[in-house]
N, C-alpha and C positions, 0 to 999 in steps of 0.2 A: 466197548473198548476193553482190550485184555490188561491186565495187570502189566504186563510191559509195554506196553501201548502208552498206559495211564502214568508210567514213569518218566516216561519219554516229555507227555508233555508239559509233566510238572517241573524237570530239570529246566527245559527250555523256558516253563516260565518264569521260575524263580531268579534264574540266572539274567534272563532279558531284561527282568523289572529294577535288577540291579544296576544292570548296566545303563536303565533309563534313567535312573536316580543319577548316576553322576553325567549324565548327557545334561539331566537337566540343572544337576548345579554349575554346569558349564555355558549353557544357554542362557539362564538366568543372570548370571555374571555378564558376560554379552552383553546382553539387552540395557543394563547401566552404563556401557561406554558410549563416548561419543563420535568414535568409528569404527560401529559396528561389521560392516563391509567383508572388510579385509577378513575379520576375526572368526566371521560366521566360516567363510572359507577354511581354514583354518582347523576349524571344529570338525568338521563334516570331510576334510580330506582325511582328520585323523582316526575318524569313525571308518571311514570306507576302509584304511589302509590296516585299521585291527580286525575287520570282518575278513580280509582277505587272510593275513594273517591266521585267524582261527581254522578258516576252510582250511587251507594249508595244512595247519595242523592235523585236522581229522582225517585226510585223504592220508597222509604221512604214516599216522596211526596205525591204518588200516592195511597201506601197501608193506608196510613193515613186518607186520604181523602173519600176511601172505606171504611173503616172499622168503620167512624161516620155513629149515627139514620141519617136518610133520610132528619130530620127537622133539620140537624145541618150542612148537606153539604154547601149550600147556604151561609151559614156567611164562612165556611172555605174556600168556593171558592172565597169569595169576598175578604177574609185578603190574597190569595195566589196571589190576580191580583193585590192588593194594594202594596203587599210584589215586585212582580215583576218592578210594577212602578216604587216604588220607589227605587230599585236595579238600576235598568237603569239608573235614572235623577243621582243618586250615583255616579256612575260608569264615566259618563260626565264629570260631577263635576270633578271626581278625577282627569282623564285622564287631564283638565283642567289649573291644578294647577299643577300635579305632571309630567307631559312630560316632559315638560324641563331638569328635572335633575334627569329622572328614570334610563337613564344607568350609569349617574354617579356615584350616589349613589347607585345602584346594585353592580358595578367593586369595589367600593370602599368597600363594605360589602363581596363581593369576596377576595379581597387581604386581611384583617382581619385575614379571616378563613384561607386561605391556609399560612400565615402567622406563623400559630398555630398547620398547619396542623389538623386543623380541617374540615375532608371537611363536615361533617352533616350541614356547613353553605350553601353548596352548595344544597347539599338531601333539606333542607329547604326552600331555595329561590324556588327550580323547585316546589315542592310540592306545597307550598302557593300558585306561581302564576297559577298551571293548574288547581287545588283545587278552587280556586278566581273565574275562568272565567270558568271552568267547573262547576261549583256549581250555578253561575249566569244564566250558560248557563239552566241547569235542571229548576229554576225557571223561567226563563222567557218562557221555551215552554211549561212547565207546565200551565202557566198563559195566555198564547196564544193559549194552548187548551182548557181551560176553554171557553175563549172567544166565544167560536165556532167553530166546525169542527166536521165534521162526515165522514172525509178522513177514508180510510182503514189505519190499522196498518205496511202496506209493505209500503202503498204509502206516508204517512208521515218516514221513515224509510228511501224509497228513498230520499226525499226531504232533510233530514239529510245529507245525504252521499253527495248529490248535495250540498250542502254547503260546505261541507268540501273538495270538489274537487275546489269548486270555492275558498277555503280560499287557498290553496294550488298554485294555482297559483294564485293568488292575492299575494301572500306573493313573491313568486319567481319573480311579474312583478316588486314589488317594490324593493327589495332587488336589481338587477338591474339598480337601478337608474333611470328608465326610464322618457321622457320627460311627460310620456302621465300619467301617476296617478303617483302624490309621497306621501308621508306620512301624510303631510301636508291635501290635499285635501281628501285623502281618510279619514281621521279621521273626518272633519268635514263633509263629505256630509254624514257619517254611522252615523254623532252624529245626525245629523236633522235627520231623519229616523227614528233614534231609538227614541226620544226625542218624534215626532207623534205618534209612537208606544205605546209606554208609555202611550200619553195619550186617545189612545183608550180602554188601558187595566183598566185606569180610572174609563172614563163613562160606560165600562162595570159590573164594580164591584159597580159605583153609581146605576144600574138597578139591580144588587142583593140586595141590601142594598134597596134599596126602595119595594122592592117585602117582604124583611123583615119587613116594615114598620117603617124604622129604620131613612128615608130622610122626612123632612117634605116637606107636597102634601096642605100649606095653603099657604093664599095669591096668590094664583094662581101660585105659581109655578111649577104643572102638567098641567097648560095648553099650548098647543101645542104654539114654539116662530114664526112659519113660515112651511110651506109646499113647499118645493122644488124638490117635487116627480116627478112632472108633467118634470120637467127639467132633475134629475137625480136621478134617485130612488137608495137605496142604498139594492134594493133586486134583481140589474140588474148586469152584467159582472165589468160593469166599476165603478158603483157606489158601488158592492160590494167589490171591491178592494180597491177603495178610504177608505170605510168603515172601513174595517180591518186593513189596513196601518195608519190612522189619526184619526178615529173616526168619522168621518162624519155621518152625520144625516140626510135623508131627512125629517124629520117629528121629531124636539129633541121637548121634554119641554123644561120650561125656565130652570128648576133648572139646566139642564143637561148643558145648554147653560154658565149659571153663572159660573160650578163647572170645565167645558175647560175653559175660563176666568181664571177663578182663577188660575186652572194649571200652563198656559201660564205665567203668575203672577211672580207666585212663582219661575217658572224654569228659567226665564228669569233674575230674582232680582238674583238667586244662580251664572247663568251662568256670570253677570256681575260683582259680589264679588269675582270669582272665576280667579286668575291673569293667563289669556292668553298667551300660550308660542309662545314666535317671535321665538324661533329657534328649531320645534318639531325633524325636519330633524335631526340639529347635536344632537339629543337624539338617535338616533335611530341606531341600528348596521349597517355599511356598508359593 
């Protein structure tokens, strides 16, 4: 599997397992009332109706994209890899602050509704959240194909479905309890991943933007900060993968080198203002 292949179906699965996470603190919730019936309905219209939704989305994307003059693709592709970036470092962020007290506060806007019997409170929560991480999901491989790939349509396609078999048990190893990944670990080793990701979707949308002539090339900052080709070229098996997963560069300018700098910067200033949950576990359905 190529490095864009391999991204493909890491987003799909990162994103799916998320999205199975709050299916299943919505399920789980369910399963304690005493008419479930209705509710289950409920759940599962509002799952279908954000999957449609995401589709939508991606084809949107895509027909959008196409249907700009030729001189105007290039800035669209560069705001769709910027947009994706910045969805990502988001979405960290959130996860960040908001774990701790997401099924809390889920059950708690659960019991409201059925309270009222209203259960469109339910239709709304499944909606939002597969709508959130399916919509996320459409940009970030929109902007991860931008990046590069000239994979066939089947074979990106598989690579999808290989995500989403890999989210599928990933969700069932964890729900489990098991000793070997718990919630805890898998969130943060998908957050660094994603977070590298991110900032390769970056400096690729920096090489649009300067093809635009849109980055200043004075002060010397187009000229090259080092040569590491001779070591690990990033147009080779291993150095292309590093490539596409982090951004690596054998051969960056400086500006490209300041503007990961910065990244790093900036993600790192949000991830430390953003309050760390000690208890992501008891967030999470068992």
């Amino acid at each position: 599997m190529t490095p864009e292949l391999a991204n493909i179906a890491f987003i799909v699965w990162r994103e799916s397992v998320e999205a199975l996470l709050v299916v299943g603190i919505l399920s789980a919730w369910i399963r304690q009332q005493r008419d479930a019936g209705p509710a289950r309905a409920w759940l599962w219209s509002g799952v279908a109706a954000g999957l449609v939704l995401s589709v939508v989305l991606g084809f949107g994307l895509a027909a959008f994209g196409e249907a700009l003059p030729e001189e105007a693709q290039l800035g669209y592709q560069a705001a769709a890899l910027l947009a994706a970036a910045a969805l990502i470092v988001q979405m960290v962020v959130w996860m960040r602050r908001k774990g701790r007290t997401l099924k809390r506060n889920m059950e708690s806007a659960l019991g409201a509704a059925a309270g009222r019997s209203q259960w469109w409170g339910l239709f709304a929560l499944a909606l939002f959240a597969v709508a959130r991480e399916g919509s996320e999901t459409a940009i970030f491989l929109y902007g991860t194909l931008l990046a590069g790939t000239s994979a066939p349509l089947a074979e990106r396609i598989g690579a999808a479905g290989v995500g989403l078999l890999m989210a599928g048990g990933t969700y069932a190893l964890l729900q489990a309890g098991g000793r070997i990944l718990s919630w805890r670990v898998f969130f943060r080793v998908s957050e660094i991943v994603l977070l590298m990701l991110a900032g390769s979707l970056v400096l690729t949308a920096a090489n649009h933007l300067a093809d635009l002539g849109l980055l200043p090339d004075t002060h010397g900052l187009a000229s090259r900060a080092w040569d590491s080709s001779a070591f690990l070229s990033d147009g080779g098996t291993w150095g292309g993968m590093l490539s596409a997963l982090t951004g690596y560069r054998a051969r960056p300018e400086l500006r490209e080198v300041l503007l990961y700098a910065a990244y790093w910067v900036v993600v790192l200033w949000l991830l430390f203002s953003a309050r760390a949950p000690a208890d992501r576990d008891q967030a999470l359905p068992s």
